[in-house]
N, C-alpha and C positions, 0 to 999 in steps of 0.2 A: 442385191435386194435389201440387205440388211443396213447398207449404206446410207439406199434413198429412202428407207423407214428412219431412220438417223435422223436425216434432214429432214424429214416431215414433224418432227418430234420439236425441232431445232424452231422451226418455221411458227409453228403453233406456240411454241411458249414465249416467241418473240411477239405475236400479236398478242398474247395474252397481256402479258406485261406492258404492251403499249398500249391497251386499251383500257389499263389499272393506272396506268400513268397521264391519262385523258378524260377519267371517269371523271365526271362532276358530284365533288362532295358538298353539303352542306356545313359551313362554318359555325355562322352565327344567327339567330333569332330574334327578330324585335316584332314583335307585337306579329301583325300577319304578315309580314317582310321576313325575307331570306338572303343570308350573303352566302354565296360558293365561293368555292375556290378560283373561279373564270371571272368571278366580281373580284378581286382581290387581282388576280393578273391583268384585267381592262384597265382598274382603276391606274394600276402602275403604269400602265403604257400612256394612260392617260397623263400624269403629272409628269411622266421622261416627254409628252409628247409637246409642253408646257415648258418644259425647265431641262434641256439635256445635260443640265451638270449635275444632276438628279443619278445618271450613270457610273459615278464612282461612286456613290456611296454602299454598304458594303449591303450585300444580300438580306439581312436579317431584318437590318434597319429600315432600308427601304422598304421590305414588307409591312414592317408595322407602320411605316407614314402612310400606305395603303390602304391599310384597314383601318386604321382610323381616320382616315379621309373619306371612307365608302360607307363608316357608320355614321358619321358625320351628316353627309348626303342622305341617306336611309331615314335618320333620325327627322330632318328638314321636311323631307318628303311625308314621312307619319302625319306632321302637323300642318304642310299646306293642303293636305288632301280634304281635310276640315272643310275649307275655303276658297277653293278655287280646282278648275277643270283641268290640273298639272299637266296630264296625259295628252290632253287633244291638241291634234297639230294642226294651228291658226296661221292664217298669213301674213295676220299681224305680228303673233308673239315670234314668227321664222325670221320676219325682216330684223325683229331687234335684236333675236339671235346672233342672227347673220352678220349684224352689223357689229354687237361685240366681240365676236368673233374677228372680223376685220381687224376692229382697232387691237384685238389680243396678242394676234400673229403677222399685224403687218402684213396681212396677204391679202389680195383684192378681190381678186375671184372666185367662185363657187367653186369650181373646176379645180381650183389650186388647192383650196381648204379643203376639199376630199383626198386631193393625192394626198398630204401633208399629214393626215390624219391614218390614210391605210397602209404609211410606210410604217404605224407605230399596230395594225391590226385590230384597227378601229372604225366604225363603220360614222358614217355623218347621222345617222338618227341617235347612236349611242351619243356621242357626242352635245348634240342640241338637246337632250334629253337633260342633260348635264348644267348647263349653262341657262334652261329655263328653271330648273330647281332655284338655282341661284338669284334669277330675276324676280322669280315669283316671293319668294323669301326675303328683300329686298321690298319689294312693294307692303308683304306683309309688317314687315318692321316699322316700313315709313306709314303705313296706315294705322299702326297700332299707338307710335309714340309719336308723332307729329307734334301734336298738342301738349307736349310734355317738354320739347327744346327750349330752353333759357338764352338768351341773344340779347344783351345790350348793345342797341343800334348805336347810338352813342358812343359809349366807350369803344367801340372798334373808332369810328371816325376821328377820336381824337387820338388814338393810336397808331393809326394812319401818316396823320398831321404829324407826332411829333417823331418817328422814324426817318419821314420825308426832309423832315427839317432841316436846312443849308448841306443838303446834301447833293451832290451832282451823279453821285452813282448808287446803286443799293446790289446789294449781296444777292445771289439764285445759289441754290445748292441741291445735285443730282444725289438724290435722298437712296437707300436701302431701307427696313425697317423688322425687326421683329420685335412684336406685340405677344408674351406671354401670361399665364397667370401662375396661379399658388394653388395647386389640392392640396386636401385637406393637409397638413400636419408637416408640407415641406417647408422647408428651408429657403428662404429667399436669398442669401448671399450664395447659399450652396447650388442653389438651381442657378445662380447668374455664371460662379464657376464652370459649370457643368454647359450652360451655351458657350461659353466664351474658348472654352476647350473644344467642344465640336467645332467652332467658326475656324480655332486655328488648324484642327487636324484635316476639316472635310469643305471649308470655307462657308461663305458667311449665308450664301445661294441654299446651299444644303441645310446650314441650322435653321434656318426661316422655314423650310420643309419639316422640319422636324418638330420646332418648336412654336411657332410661330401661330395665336390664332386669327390672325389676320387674314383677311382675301386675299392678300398681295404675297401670302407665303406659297402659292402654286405659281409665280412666276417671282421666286428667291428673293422675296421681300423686296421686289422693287419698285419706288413709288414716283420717280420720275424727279425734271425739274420742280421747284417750288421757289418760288418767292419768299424772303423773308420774314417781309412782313404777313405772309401766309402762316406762319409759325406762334407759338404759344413762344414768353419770353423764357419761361422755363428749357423751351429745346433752342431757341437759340443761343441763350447764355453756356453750355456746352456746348452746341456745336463752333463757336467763337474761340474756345478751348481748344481745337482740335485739330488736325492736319488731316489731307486728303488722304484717305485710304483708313483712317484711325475709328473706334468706335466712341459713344457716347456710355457712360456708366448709363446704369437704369433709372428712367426715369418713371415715378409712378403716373398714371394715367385712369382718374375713375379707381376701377377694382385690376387693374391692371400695371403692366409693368413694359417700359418701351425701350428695346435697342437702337441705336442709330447708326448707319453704317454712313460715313463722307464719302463719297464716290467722287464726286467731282465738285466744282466750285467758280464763279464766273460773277465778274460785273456786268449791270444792263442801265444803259440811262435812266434815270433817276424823274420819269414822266409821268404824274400821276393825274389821275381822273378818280377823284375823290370819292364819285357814285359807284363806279366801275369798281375799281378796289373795296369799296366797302360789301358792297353783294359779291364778290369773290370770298373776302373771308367769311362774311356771313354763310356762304355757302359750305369752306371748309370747317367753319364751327359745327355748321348743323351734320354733316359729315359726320365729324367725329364722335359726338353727341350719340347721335343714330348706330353709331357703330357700337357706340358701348352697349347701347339696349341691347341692342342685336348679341352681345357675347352672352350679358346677363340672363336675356330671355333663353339662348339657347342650352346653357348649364343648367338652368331652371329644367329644362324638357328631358335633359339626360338624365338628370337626379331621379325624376318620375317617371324614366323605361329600363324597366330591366333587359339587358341584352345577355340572349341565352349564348354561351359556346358548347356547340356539340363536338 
């Protein structure tokens, strides 16, 4: 008798403890938003679910890329809610979901994108949830600073022209990138030390995670082929410098600061269609442009919320 009173004893403080080790606590506070602790392990499964090299990096670290990823999103969401119906789910805003989603993970079907998502314990409305913050945010920036981009049509076409010039082949380069800034009172050669030693302890994939405020730091700062003449002469003149696999020193960008990673490197016939290429770079100026509002405005909006920790 006194045995099985034992074991009931044993049994009880075993669900006790696993039901303290399940509770949902409250973290952090922004305005009438909550992050728990269950926001904080989604988000993680979310960015391992994006980046699986995201998995060696050490438990502490990846927490905090978590949570300030999740206040990040939190912060976003405060100020589209101003402006647009975020929450409601349109058939239109699913298809474009759907479709970045697509091009995100390379995976074609609905059916796939859910399995793909539940191996990480993640549901597909969590998910789209996520990715229309992002669209929405995106619209908001381009609707806010449109009329603000600077674009000499000109001077691209003549820079075109004279890249192109007696040349039979031009340079592509399979880009990485981490996009940092400065708080207040750091150190800019000291912060450049301090990526460039995470790049070599935990690689370049993990520092973009960590450091990086770039979109393209939830899939390890990778920005794909590019064309040369796609490039500012500032990052090609480094990357010219540089062997496959090596990084670029910091280049300043706006209020900003840019890593380069060389991943790879390739000639392509040297065929231009003068219109074509000119509204390509046009495109990637106004891009870049748009991106910086998009940093400045959202520093702006963290300056002016106080986020509580409980």
């Amino acid at each position: 008798m006194q045995k099985l009173l034992i074991f009931f004893l044993i049994l009880i403080i075993s669900f006790v403890n696993l039901a303290k080790a399940n509770e949902i606590k409250i973290l952090y506070k922004l305005e009438n938003e909550i992050i728990t602790n269950q926001d904080v392990i989604d988000e993680l499964n979310y960015l391992i679910s994006l980046n699986n090299n995201l998995k060696s990096v050490e438990k502490n670290k990846l927490n905090q890329i978590a949570i300030r990823s999740i206040i990040k999103e939190k912060i976003k969401y405060l100020e589209l809610k101003k402006y647009f119906k975020i929450d409601e789910n349109t058939k239109e805003v699913d298809d474009i979901v759907l479709k970045e989603l697509n091009k995100r993970l390379r995976i074609n079907k609905l059916e796939n994108i859910e399995n793909h998502f539940s191996l990480y314990n993640l549901s597909l409305r969590q998910v789209k949830f996520k990715i229309r913050v992002e669209l929405f945010w995106n619209k908001l920036i381009f609707d806010r600073y449109i009329n603000k981009i600077s674009i000499n049509k000109e001077d691209l076409r003549k820079k075109i022209l004279n890249d192109f010039k007696n040349k039979e082949f031009i340079d592509e380069y399979f880009l990485k990138e981490i996009l940092f800034n400065l708080e207040e009172n750091e150190n800019l050669e000291k912060k450049y030390l301090d990526i460039k030693n995470t790049i070599n302890k935990t690689g370049f994939e993990n520092a973009a995670n960590i450091y990086s405020v770039s979109d393209t730091s939830k899939f390890g700062g990778e920005i794909g082929w590019v064309n040369k003449l796609q490039l500012s002469k500032k990052i090609t003149n480094q990357l010219d410098k540089i062997e496959i696999g090596d990084l670029t020193n910091y280049i300043p960008i706006g209020n900003s600061y840019l890593i380069i990673k060389l991943d790879n490197k390739r000639k392509t016939k040297s065929e231009i269609n003068l219109d074509e290429e000119t509204e390509i770079l046009i495109q990637k100026e106004t891009d870049r442009q748009l991106n910086q509002y998009s940093i400045n405005f959202f520093n702006k909006l963290k300056k002016n919320i106080f986020i509580y920790e409980l």
